[in-house]
Wavefront OBJ file of the C-alpha trace (Angstrom):
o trace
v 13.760 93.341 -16.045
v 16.412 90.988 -17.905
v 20.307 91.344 -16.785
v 21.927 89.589 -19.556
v 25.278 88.268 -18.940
v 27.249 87.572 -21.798
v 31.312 87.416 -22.490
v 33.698 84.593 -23.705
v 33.972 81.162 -23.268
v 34.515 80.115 -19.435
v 34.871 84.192 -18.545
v 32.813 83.401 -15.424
v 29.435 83.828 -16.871
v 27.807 80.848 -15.203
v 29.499 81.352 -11.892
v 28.347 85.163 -11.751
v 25.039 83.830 -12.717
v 24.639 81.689 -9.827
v 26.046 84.290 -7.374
v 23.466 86.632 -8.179
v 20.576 84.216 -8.038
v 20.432 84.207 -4.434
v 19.184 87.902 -4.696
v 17.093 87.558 -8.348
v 15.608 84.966 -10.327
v 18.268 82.720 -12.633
v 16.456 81.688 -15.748
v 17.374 78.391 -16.312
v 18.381 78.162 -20.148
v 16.943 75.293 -22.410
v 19.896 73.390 -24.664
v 20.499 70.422 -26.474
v 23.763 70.132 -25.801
v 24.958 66.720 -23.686
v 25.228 67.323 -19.730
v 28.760 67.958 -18.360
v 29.581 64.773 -15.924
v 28.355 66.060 -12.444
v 25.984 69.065 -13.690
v 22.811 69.407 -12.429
v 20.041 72.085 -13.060
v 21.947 74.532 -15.305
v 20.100 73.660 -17.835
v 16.576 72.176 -18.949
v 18.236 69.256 -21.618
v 15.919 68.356 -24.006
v 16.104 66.499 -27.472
v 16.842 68.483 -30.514
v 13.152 67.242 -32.420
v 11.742 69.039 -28.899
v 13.548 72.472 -29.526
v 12.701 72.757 -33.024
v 9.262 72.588 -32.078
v 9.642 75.126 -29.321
v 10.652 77.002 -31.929
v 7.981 76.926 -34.186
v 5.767 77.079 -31.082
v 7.218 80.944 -30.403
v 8.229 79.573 -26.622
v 11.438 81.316 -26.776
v 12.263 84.783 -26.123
v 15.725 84.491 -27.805
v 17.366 81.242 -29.077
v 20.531 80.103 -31.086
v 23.322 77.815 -32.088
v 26.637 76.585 -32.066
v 29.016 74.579 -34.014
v 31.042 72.100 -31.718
v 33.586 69.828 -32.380
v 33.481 67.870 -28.733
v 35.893 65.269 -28.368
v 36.297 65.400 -31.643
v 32.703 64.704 -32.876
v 31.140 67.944 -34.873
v 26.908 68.596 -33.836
v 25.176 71.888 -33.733
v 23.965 72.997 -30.181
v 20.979 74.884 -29.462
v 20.380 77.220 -26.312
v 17.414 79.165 -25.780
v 15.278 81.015 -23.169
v 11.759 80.324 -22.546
v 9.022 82.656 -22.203
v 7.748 80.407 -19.626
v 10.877 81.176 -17.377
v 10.785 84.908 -17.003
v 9.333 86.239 -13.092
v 8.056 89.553 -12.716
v 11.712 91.371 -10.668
v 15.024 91.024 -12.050
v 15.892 88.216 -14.034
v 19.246 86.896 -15.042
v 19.936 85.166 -18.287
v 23.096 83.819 -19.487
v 23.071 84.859 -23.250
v 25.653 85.782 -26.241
v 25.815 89.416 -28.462
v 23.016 87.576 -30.805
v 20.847 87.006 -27.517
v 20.970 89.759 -26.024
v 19.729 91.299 -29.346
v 16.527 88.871 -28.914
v 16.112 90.133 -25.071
v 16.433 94.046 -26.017
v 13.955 93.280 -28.925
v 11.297 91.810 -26.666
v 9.037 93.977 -24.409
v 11.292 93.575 -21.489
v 13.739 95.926 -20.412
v 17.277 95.085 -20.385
v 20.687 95.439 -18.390
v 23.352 93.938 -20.127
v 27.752 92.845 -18.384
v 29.930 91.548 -20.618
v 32.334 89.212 -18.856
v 36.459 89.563 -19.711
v 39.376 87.761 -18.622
v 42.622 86.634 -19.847
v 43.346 83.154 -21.854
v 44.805 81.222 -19.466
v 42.520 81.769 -16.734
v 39.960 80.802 -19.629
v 41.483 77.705 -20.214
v 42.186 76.634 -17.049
v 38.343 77.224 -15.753
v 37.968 75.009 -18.703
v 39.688 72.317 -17.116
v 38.237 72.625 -14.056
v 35.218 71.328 -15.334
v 36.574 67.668 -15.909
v 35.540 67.240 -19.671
v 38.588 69.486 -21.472
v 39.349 69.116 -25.164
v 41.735 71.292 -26.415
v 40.562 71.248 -29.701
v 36.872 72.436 -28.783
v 39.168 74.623 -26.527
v 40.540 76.375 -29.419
v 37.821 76.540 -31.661
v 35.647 78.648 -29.015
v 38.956 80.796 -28.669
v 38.326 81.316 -32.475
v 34.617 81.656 -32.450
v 34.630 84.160 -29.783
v 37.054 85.938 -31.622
v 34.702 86.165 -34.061
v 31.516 87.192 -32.649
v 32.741 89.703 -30.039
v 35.096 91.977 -31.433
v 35.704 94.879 -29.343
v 34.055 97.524 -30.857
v 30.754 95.064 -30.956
v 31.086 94.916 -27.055
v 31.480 98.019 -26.678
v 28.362 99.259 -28.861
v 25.705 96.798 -27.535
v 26.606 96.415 -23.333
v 26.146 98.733 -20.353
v 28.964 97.517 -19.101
v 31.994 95.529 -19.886
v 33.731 94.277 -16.686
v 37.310 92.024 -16.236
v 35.938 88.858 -14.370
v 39.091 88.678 -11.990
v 37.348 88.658 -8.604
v 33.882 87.333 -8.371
v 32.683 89.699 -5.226
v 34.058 93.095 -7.380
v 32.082 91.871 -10.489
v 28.564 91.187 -8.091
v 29.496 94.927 -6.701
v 29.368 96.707 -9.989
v 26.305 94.604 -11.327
v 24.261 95.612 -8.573
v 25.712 99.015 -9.098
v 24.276 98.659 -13.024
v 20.938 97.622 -11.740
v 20.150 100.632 -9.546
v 21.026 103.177 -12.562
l 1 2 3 4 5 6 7 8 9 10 11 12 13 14 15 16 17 18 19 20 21 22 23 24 25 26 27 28 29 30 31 32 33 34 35 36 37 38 39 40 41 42 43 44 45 46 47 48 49 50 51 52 53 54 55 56 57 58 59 60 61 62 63 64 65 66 67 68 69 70 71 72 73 74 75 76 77 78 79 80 81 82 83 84 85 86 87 88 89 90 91 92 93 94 95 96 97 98 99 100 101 102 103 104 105 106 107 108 109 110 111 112 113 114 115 116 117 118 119 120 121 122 123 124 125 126 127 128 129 130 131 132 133 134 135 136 137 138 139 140 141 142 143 144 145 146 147 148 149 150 151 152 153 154 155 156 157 158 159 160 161 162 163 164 165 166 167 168 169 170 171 172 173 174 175 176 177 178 179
């Protein structure tokens, strides 16, 4: 089984992620994206010319991109989730609305949280991870504006919950998973 976790930018996502990998297996995404200063094993980092070929090679379950303007250079980044790094259990994937599409397409079954929680706690988790740029800042504010309206959310996740405590949000995920 898949548990997606999805939501907007720096709603906890990550953090929940990592919580609930003590009990089931965290799939560690693939990007191209450059590493944060400090981060280690969120993420398999690989060249672009390598995901395209992944690509073509079918090795992901469910991939996509983003438009970034990062410190004020523009790239595309690409996140995806290999076939390779689903376990037979629960599985927890970090994913968007388009993702999670991918994941409840495939043969797995799927649980699926969508992560809330107010700007300013937003931006300041943001900031907390020592490479802010308010511009990027305020594109993703725009971008997830656009790609999760609320009646989107609200049609394609079991659950939608406000990310304000991170023990109440592990409660009523394991509460999802034994429906």
């Amino acid at each position: 089984m898949i548990l997606a976790i999805t939501g907007f930018t720096a709603s906890g996502k990550d953090t929940l992620a990592k919580e609930l990998s003590k009990s089931f297996n965290f799939v560690t995404p693939t990007t191209t994206r450059p590493r944060r200063e400090g981060e280690v094993d969120n993420y398999h980092f690989i060249p672009k010319d390598q995901f395209m070929s992944n690509i073509e090679q079918k090795k992901f379950i469910e991939h996509r991109s983003y438009n970034t303007n990062y410190k004020g250079v523009k790239d595309i980044w690409y996140y995806g989730t290999a076939y390779s790094d689903i376990s037979p259990g629960t599985n927890i994937v970090v994913t968007d609305l388009e993702g999670l599409q991918y994941f409840k397409n495939s043969e797995i079954p799927v649980k699926s949280v969508f992560l809330n929680v107010d700007v300013e706690t937003r931006r300041d988790r943001c900031k907390s991870r020592g490479d802010y740029d308010e511009t990027e800042f305020l594109r993703r504010l725009v971008d997830d504006a656009n790609k999760y309206p609320l009646i989107r959310i609200l049609s394609e996740v079991d659950r939608v919950l406000v990310n304000a405590s991170l023990e109440e949000s592990i409660e009523k995920v394991h509460e999802l998973l034994c429906e």
